[in-house]
N, C-alpha and C positions, 0 to 999 in steps of 0.2 A: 432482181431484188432477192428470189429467192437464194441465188446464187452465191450475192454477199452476203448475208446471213448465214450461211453452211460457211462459209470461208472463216465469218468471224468466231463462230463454236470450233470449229477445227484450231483455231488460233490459240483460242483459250486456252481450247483441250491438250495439246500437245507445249499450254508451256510460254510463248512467244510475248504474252501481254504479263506475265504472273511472276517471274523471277527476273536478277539481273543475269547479264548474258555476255561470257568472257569469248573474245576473239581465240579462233586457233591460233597457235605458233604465236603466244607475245608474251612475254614478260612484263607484269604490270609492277612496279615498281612505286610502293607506299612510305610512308614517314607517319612513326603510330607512335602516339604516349599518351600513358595513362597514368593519372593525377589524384592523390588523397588529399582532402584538406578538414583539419580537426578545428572548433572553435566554439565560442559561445554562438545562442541561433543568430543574433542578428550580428555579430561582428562582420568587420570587412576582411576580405580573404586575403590581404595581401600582409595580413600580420595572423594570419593561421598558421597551425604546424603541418607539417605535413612534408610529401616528396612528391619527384616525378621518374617513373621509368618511360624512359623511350628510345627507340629502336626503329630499323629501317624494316619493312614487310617483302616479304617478295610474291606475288601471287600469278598462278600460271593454270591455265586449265590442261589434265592431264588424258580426260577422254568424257566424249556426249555419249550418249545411249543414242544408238544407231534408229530406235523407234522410236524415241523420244526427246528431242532435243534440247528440251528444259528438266532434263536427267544428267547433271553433269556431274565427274569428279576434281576437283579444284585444289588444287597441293598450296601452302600457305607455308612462307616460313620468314623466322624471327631472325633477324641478325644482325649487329654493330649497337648492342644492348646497352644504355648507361642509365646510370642513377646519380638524383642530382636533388636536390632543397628542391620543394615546388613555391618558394620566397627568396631572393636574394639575401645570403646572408652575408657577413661580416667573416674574411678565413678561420678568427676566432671560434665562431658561433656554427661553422658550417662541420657537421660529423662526418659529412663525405669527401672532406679536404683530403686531397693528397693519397687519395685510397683507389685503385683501379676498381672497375667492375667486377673483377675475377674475384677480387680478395673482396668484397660487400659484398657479394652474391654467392662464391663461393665458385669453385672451379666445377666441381659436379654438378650444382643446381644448373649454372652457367651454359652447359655443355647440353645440356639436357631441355632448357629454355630452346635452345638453338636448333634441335632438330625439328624438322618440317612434319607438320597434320596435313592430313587430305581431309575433304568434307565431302559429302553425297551432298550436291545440293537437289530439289527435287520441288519446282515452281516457286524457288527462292529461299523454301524450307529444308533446315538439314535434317537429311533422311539418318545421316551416320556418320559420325566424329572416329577418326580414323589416329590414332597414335601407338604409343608403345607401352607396353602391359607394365611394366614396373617402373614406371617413369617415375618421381616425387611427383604427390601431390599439388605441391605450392606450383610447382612450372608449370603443369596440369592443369592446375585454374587458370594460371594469366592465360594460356592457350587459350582455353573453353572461352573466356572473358573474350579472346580478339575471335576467335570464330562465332562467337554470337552474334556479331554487331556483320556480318555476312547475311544473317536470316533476314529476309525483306520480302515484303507483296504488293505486287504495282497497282493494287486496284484497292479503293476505300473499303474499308468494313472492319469487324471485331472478328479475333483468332482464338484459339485456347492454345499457346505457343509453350513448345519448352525447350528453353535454353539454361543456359547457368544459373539462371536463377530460381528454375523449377518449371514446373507445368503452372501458366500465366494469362489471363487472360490479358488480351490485347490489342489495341484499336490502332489502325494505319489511316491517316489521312493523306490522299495524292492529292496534288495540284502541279499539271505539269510537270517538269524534271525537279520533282521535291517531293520528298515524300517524310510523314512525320508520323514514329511510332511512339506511342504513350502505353508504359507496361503500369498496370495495375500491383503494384508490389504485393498490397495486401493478401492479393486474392492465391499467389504461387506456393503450389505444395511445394515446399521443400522441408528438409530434417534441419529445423533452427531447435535450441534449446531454450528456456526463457520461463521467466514466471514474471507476477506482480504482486502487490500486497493487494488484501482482503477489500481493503475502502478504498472508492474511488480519490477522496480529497487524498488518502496516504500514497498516492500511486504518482503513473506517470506518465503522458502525455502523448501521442507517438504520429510524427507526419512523416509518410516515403511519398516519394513523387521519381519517374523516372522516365525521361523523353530522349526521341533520341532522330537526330536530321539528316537523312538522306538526302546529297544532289546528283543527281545522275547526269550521266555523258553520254550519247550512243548507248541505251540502255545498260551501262555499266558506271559503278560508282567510282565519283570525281572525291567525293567527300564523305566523311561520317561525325556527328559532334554525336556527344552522347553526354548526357548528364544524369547522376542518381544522385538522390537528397536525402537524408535522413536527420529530420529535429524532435530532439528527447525532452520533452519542457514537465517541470515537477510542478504538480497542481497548487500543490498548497504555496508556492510561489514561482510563478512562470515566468519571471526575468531570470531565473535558475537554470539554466538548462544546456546542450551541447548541441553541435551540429557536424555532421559525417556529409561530407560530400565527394563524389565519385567523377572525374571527368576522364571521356576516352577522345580521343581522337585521331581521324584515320587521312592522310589528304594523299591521294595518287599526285606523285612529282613526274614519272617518267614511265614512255612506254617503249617497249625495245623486243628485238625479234628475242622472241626463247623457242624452248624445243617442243617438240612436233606432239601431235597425242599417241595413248599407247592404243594400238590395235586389238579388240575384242569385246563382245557380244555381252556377257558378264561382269559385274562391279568385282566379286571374288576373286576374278583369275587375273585383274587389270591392278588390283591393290596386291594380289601373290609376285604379279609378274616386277611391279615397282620395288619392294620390300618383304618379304615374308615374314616378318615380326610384326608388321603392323595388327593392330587388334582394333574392333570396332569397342568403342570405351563410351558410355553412360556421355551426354552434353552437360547434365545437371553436374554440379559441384561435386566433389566428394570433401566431406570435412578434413580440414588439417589443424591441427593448434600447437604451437610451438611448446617446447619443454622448457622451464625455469631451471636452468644449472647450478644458476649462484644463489639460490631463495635458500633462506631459513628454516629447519625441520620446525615443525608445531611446537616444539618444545622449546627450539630455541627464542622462538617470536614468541611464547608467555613471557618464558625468563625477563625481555627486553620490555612490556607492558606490564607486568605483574604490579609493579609497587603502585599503579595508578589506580587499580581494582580492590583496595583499602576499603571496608563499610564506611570511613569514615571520609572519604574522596569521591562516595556516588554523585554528589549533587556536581561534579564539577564535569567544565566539558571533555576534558583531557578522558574524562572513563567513559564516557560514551565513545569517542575517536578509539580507544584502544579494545571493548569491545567489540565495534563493525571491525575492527582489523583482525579481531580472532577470530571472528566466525565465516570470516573469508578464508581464514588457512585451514580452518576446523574443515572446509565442505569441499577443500582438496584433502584429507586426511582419512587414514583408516580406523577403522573400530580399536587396533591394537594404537596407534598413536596417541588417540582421545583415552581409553581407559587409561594409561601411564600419565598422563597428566590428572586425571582424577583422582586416581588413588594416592597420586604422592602428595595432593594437595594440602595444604591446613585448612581447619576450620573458619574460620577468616574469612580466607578467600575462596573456598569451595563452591557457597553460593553464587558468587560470581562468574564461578564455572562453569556449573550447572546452569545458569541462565542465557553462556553462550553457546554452550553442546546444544543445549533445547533449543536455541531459534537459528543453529545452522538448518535444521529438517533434512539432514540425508537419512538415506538406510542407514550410513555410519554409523552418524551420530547419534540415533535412535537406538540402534542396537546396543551401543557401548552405554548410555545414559539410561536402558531400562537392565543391564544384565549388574551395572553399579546399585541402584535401588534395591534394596528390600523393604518393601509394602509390610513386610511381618516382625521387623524391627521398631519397636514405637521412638526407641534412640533417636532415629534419622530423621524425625518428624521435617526441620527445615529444609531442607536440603527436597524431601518429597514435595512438599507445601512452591519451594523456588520453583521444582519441575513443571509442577501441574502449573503455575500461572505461566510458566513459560509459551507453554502445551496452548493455552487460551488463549495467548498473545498470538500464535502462530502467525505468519504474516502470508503465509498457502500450505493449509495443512492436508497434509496424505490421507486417503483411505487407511493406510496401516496403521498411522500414527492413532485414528481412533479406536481402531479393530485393538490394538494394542494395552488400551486405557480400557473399552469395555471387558477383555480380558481382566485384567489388571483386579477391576471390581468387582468382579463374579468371584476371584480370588481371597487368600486370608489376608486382610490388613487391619492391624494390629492399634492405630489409633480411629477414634469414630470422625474426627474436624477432618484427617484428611479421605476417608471415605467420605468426607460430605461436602470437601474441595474436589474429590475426582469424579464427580457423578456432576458436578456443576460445570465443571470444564470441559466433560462430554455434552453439555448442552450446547456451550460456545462451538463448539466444532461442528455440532450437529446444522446448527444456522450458517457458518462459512464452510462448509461444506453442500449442504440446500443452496444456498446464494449461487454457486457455482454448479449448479444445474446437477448436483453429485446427489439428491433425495433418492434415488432409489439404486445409490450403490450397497451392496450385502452389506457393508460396518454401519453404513446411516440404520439401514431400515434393522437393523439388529439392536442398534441401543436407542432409536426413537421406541420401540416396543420394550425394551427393556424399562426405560421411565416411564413410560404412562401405562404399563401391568402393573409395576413395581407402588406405583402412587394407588392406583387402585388396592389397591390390598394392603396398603400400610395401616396398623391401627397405632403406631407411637406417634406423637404428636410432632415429636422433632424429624422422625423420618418422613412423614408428608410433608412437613416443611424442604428438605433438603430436595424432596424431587420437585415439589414447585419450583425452587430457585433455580434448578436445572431445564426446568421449563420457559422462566425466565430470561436463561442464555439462547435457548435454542428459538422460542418465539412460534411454533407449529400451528399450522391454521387450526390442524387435528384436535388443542388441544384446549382452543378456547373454549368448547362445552363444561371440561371437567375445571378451568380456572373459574368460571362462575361458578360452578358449584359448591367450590370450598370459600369463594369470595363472598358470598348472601349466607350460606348455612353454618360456618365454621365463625370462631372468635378468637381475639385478640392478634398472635401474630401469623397465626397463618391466612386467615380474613387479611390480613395488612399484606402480605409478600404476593396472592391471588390478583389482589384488586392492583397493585405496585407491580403486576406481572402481565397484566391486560393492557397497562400505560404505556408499557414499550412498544406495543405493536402498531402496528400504520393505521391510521384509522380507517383507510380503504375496508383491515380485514373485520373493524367491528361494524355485527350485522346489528339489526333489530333488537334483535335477543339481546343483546352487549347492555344496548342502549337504555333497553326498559330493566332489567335487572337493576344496571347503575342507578337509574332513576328510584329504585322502590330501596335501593341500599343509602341512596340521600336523602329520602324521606322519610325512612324508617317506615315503609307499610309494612315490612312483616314483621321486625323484631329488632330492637336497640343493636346500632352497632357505634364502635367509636369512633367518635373524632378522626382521629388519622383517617382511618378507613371509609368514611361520609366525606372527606375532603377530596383523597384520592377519585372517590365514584365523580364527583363533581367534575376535578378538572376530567378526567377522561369524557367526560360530555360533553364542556365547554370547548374539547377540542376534537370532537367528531362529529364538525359539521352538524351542530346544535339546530334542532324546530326552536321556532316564537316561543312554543309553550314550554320547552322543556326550560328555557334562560328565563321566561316569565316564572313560572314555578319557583327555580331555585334563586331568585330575586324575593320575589314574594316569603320565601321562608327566612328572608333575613330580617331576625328583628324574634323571632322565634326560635333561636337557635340558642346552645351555652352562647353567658358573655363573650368569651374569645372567639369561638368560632364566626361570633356574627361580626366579630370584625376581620375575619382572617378571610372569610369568602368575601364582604366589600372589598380589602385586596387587593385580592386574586380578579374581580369585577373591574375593577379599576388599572390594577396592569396590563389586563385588555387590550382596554383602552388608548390608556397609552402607548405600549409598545405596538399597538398596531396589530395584533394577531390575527388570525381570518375566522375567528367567533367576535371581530369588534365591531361587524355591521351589524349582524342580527340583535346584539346589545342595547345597540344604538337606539335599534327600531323597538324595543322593548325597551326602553327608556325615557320615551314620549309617553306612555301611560304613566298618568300620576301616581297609579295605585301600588307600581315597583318602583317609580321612582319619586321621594317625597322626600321631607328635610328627616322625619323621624326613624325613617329605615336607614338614611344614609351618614347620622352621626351617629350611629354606635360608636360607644368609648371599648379600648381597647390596645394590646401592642402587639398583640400580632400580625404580621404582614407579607406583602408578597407584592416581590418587586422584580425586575426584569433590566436588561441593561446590553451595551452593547463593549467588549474588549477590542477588539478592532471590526475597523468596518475596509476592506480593500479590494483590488480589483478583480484577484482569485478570489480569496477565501476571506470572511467574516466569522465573528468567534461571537455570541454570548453569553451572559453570565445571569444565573437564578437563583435567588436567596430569597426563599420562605420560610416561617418560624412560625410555628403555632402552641401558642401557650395553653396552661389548663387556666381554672378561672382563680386557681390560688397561685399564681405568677409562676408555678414554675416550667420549666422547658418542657413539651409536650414532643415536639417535631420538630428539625432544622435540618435546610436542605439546602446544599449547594449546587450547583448544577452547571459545567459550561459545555456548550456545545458547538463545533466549527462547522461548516457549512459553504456550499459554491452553489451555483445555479443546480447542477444536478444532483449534489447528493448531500449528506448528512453523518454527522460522527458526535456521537456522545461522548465525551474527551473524557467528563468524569464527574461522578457525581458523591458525595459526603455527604449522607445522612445521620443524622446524633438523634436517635430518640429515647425518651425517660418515661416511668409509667408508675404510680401507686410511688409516688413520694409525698403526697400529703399526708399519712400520719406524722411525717416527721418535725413539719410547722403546724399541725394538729387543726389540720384545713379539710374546708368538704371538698371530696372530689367531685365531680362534675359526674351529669347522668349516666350511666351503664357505663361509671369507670370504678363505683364504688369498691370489688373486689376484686381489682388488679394486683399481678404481686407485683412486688416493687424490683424494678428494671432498668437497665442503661445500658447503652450500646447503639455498635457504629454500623453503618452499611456501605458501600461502596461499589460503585461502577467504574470502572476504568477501558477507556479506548473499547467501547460498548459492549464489556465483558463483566459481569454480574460476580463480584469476590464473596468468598463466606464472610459472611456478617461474622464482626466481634462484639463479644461480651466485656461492659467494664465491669455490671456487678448482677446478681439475680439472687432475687429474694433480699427479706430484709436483713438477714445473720448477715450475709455476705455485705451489702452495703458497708453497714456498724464495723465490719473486720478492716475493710479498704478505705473508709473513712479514717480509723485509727492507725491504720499503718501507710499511709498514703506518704508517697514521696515526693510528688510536684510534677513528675514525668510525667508529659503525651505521652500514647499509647501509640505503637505503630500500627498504620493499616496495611500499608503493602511501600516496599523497600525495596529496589532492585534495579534491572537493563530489561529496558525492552525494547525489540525492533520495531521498528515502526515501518519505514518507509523499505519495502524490499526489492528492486526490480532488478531484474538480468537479461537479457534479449542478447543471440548471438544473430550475427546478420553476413550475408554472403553479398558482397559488392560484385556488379554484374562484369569488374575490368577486374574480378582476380581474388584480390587478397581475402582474408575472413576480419571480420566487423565487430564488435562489442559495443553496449552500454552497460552499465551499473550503476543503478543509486541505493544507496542506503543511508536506512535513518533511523538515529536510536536516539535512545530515551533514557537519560541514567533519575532517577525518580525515588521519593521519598515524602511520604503522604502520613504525617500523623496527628492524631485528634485528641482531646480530652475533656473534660469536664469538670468545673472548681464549684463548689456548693459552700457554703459559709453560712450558719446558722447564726451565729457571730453579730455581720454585717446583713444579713438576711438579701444576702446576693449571689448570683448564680453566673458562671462564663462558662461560656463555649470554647472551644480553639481549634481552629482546621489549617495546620501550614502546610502547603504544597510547595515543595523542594525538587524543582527542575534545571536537568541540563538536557540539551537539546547536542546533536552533531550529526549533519548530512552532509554527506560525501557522494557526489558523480564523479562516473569516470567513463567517460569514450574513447575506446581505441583503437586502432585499425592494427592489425600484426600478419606483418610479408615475410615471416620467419626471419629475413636475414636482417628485418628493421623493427621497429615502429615507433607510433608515432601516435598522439593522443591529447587529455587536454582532464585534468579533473579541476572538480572546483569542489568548493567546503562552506557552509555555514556553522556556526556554534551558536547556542548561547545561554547564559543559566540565568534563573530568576527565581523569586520565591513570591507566593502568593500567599496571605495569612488572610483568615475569615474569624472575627472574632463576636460575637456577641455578648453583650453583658446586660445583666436584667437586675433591678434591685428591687424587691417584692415586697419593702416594707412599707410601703401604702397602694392604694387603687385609683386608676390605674395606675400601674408597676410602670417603673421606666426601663425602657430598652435601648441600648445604642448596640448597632451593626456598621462593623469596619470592614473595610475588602481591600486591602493593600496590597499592590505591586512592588517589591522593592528596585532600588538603578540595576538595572542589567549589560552584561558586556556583551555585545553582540560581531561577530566578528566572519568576516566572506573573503575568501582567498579562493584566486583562480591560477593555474599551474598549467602551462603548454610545454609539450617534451617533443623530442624524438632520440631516439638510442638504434644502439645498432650492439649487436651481443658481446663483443668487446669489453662493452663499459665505456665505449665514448656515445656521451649527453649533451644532447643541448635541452636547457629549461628555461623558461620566462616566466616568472611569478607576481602577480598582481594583486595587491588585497585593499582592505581599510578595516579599520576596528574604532566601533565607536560604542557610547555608551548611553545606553537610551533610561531617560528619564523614569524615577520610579512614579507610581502613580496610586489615588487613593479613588475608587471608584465610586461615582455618585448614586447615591440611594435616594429614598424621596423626603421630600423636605422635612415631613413628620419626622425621620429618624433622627437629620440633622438637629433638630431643635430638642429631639430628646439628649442626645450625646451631651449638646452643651450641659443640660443639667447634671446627667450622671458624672460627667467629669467634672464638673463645678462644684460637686461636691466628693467627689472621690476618695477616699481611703486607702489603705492598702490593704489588700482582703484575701493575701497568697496563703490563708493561715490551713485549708486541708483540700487535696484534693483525691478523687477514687478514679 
């Protein structure tokens, strides 16, 4: 017993159970091809694009380690190479018609393909990849690719392996003469390049799976299948998506006497004595990416997009498609390429420019888009203003990029909006950069301290304002102490942007403190605040995981509150409810007592309201919509908020929010204002969120001269809020297939966008409207491709579509209650999906198959609650025309 057990550790040890094992003197004689196939995930493969190489193997062993016998070197070599469709095609449709292998691969690659690697193999694993030092890359990889699918270990268990694909972790299951390795793709270091956008719903999706079947014969292999999978699926809709599949295969035909092994004691002198150019060469990949010959300078690709980039062609989808196409050439281009198209540009079309420099994010383009600005120019104001939202948008913003901007504002700039747009859009960065684990890179923790010293010590009103709403963007756990402190002690709008600056945050981060503050700011225990800012404190309660007593409480004070208000919090109570929210059980149960809930608390008359709603509901992503309005108690606009947000099982996107708030316009119908509004000065203006980025607020008017001026000289025009492209959807992933070639995905997705609001007051008709039209085109573009230098081969696909959404309120205040109707219209949209399968070969000969539909989907008028409906009918019933001044 003890005998076989030393026998079987010797076995181990030396080799015998752990590797495969090549006979002396034979020539093993293989038939190997390796297969791409490009397509949508679940298409059938036999209408993919794609190719096959395949070739005959020759493999011979050329000497064992005399003290180890599972120490072998093993000469491998490629020869009688073809390339061929990996689909039958039609001689039409087929690019490899009529072409030798020499002329599609190239006589050099060819030649080079063809000469013979040795491999250390070393208990199945290669010790040392044996070729020739200036070989191409491209022949390099298929090599590496077929000497990989070589590495194998005869007994179960997990490895940390590296082969072509990197250092891998790796599990081998034996059963009998079968053996099955499963590579963990995810887990392998290798040098891939790649990013993704900031939000998970804008991003994209990513499954590698890669196995691979050994059958053995006489402890040497009869077979090899190998398969690598890669599916790229876009969240925000996952019938979207592409799929890269890699097959190898290896099947021994024939064994036949070959030549003898070389004599000696050393691997060095046995690989000198075969070849002396051989070099021992890295297993892992080395990157190769082919050069574009026939492509377009940067200049020429505007020239051919230019007239689409029109201000007056942003809503369409053609300007979205043509900027994703420029800031793909933009982030191949230099700093000297980019500044030459900036400068010669026109005014026009400049900010269009600037919006595609800003969301390439190279050094480049960085450097060339901040050495164009002058911050100390007040002339240039748009053009800064385009930058900086650009900058917000980011879709994976750099350390530099911030380092950059907080520079930028330590600096002289020349107007105060955009010192008070670029200290808000160093908040936005500050949170997509936190999010991504970057909180204690040198740029973060330099301008997180640069806001919250800078708010400390501000004593102008509008400068504390400006570092809240940079607080705002960035959301800091750090900084909730100092938001409640301006939220309870401070008034009017910086008390409003505090308490509007706490609402964003998860309710995870509101502790205690949060809780009771908001509660003594809705009760008023310490000192009158307004309306907005008693509403705001409320909802942030109702939606952080609310006690009995805090929903009884602010139950209980309805009926005691201004008229409006006390209908604007039943509501807000009542959307709840309805929509289902996770404060609508504790409600519930605070409900059953008569004493909050009774017929006299719950008919307050009123029109203010707050409603909730769903724009799609599907199998990714769901979108809703929010529209509350709170009036003063002499009918006029107090607050109105729109609100849609997209959503999937794991995450969240505030897509955009339009607030319109008015303040101290009752002397003008010679009305009382409502408690602790008495000396308000009179005020209008917009706020805005977009893709959960906090914009400076616009002003329509402040004070009353101003009002009386813009009343008088009023033209009928909305007022823009923000105008422009923005990327949305950004991803890039380069990927190394384990048979060879280099890999690609690419989606993008942009936003051509146009958001603008106003305000009609009629003393006249004693009637008041709102207006919020959002003017969207949408264009996502994927693209998966595989490129073997002398080919490739790939598959994009495209969504578009434009739409306009209008929010209108109208209120007629010449009796009590005032009547309000609220409209939320969709107009018909075109919506339109094109899928595109290629392979090309550098020549210029293509084959393409292209597949679409365009259809056109219904516009639609979104349901509010029955109350509005029934007021509509009257305000329309008796309607006027009432376009006679707007400010």
């Amino acid at each position: 017993l003890v005998n076989s057990k030393t026998l079987f550790v010797f076995l181990f040890q030396t080799g015998h159970t752990t590797g495969p094992s090549l006979n002396n003197d034979k020539l093993y004689k293989f038939a190997y091809s390796a297969e791409v196939y490009v397509d949508r995930v679940k298409a059938s493969l036999q209408k993919s694009a794609g190719y096959r190489i395949s070739s005959g193997v020759d493999v011979n062993l050329l000497w064992r380690n005399p003290d180890n016998d599972d120490d072998q070197l093993v000469k491998i070599t490629i020869r009688d190479v073809q390339v061929e469709n990996v689909n039958e095609r039609p001689a039409a449709k087929n690019i490899f018609k009529g072409k030798s292998t020499e002329k599609i691969i190239g006589k050099e690659y060819l030649e080079a393909l063809q000469r013979p690697i040795v491999l250390e193999l070393v208990r199945g694993k290669v010790k040392n990849f044996y070729s020739y030092q200036n070989e191409p890359g491209f022949t390099q990889n298929i090599k590496r690719g077929l000497a990989s699918l070589f590495q194998l270990q005869l007994h179960s268990g997990a490895a940390r392996e590296v082969d072509i694909s990197g250092k891998c972790n790796t599990t081998y299951h034996v059963r009998q003469d079968q053996v099955t390795k499963i590579k963990a793709l995810d887990s392998c270091e290798i040098e891939n390049q790649g990013f993704t956008s900031h939000n998970q719903i804008l991003g994209v999706s990513t499954k590698a799976t890669s196995a691979t079947i050994y059958v053995l014969e006489d402890s040497f292999i009869k077979s090899i299948k190998a398969e690598e999978n890669y599916a790229f699926l876009l969240n925000s809709r996952r019938k979207t998506g592409a799929r890269i599949l890699s097959k190898q295969r290896l099947e021994l035909k024939l064994v036949q006497a070959g030549p003898g092994l070389i004599a000696g004691k050393q691997v060095a002198s046995v690989i000198k004595t075969l070849d002396p150019s051989y070099v021992a060469v890295p297993l892992v990949a080395e990157p190769v990416k082919s050069e574009c010959k026939k492509c377009p300078s940067l200049s020429e690709h505007w020239q051919s997009i230019r007239e689409h980039m029109y201000p007056e062609k942003l809503s369409k989808a053609e300007a979205a498609r043509s900027f994703l196409s420029f800031i793909q050439n933009i982030r191949k281009a230099t700093k000297e390429e980019i500044l030459q198209i900036i400068r010669s540009e026109n005014k026009e079309l400049l900010p269009q420019v600037v919006d595609a420099v800003t969301s390439a994010q190279t050094p480049a383009s960085l450097e060339a888009i901040l050495e164009f600005l002058d911050f100390k120019d007040a002339s240039a104001f748009a053009m800064q203003e385009r930058f900086l939202y650009a900058c917000g948008f980011a879709s994976h913003p750099s350390e530099m990029l911030l380092k950059s901007l907080t520079a930028k504002f330590k600096g002289d700039i020349a107007n105060e909006e955009i010192r008070e747009t670029l200290v808000i859009v160093m908040g936005a960065l500050i949170r997509k950069l936190c999010d991504r684990e970057g909180c204690k890179l040198p740029a973060v923790v330099e301008a997180k301290r640069l806001i919250l010293n800078r708010l400390e010590k501000a004593k102008k009103d509008d400068n504390v304002r400006m570092y809240l709403l940079a607080l705002k963007n960035a959301l800091l756990p750090e900084a909730i102490p100092l938001l409640l402190k301006y939220a309870e002690s401070e008034e009017g709008p910086i008390s409003n942007v505090a308490t509007t600056a706490l609402q964003r945050y998860d309710p995870s981060l509101l502790t205690k403190e949060v809780k009771e503050t908001m509660n003594r700011i809705y009760h008023q225990n310490h000192k009158v605040h307004e309306k907005t800012v008693r509403t705001t404190a409320a909802a942030i309660i109702l939606n952080s995981n609310p006690s009995y007593m805090e929903v009884k409480n602010i139950l209980l004070s309805i009926g005691e509150l201004p008229l409006e208000m006390n209908k604007y919090m039943l509501a807000m109570i009542q959307d709840i409810l309805q929509f289902e929210m996770p404060a609508s059980k504790i409600v519930r149960q605070v409900l059953k007592d008569m004493r909050a809930h009774n017929y006299d608390r719950f008919s307050k008359m009123g029109s203010s309201s707050a409603y909730s709603g769903y724009i799609t509901r599907g199998p990714d992503v769901s979108s809703t919509y929010s529209l509350d309005i709170l009036y003063s108690g002499s009918g006029i606009l107090r607050r109105s908020n729109m609100n849609i947000h997209i959503f999937d099982r794991n995450a969240e996107l505030h897509a955009s929010q339009v607030v319109i708030e008015a303040q101290g316009l009752e002397s003008i119908i010679a009305a009382t204002p409502d408690e602790g509004e008495e000396n308000l000065d009179s005020f209008a203006g917009m706020s805005a969120i977009l893709f959960d980025v906090q914009l400076r607020p616009v002003t329509f008017f402040q004070g009353y001269g101003d009002l009386m001026s813009k009343m008088l000289s009023a033209t009928g025009d909305p007022m823009n809020v923000v105008k422009g492209l923005i990327l949305l959807t950004d991803y890039s992933q380069e990927i190394q297939l384990q048979s060879g070639p280099r890999a690609g995905a690419e989606f993008l997705g942009g936003l051509a966008i146009d958001i603008s609001g106003g305000m009609e007051f009629s003393l006249w008709y004693r009637e008041s409207k709102t207006n919020v039209k959002n003017r969207v085109a949408m264009f996502i573009a994927g693209n998966a491709e595989v490129d073997s230098l002398f080919v490739k081969t790939g598959m994009e696909t495209t969504l578009e579509v434009e739409t306009t959404l209008d929010f209108i309120s109208t209120v007629q205040f010449s009796q009590y209650p005032f009547l309000v109707c609220m409209q939320m219209d969709r107009v018909e949209s075109p919506f339109r999906h094109y899928v595109t399968k290629y392979e090309s070969l550098p020549s210029g000969r293509r084959y393409t198959a292209r597949r679409g539909k365009a259809e056109l989907l219904a516009g639609n008028e979104y349901p509010l609650h029955q109350e509005n409906s029934n007021m509509c009918r009257k305000v329309f019933g008796a309607k006027s025309d009432s376009s006679s001044s707007w400010f």
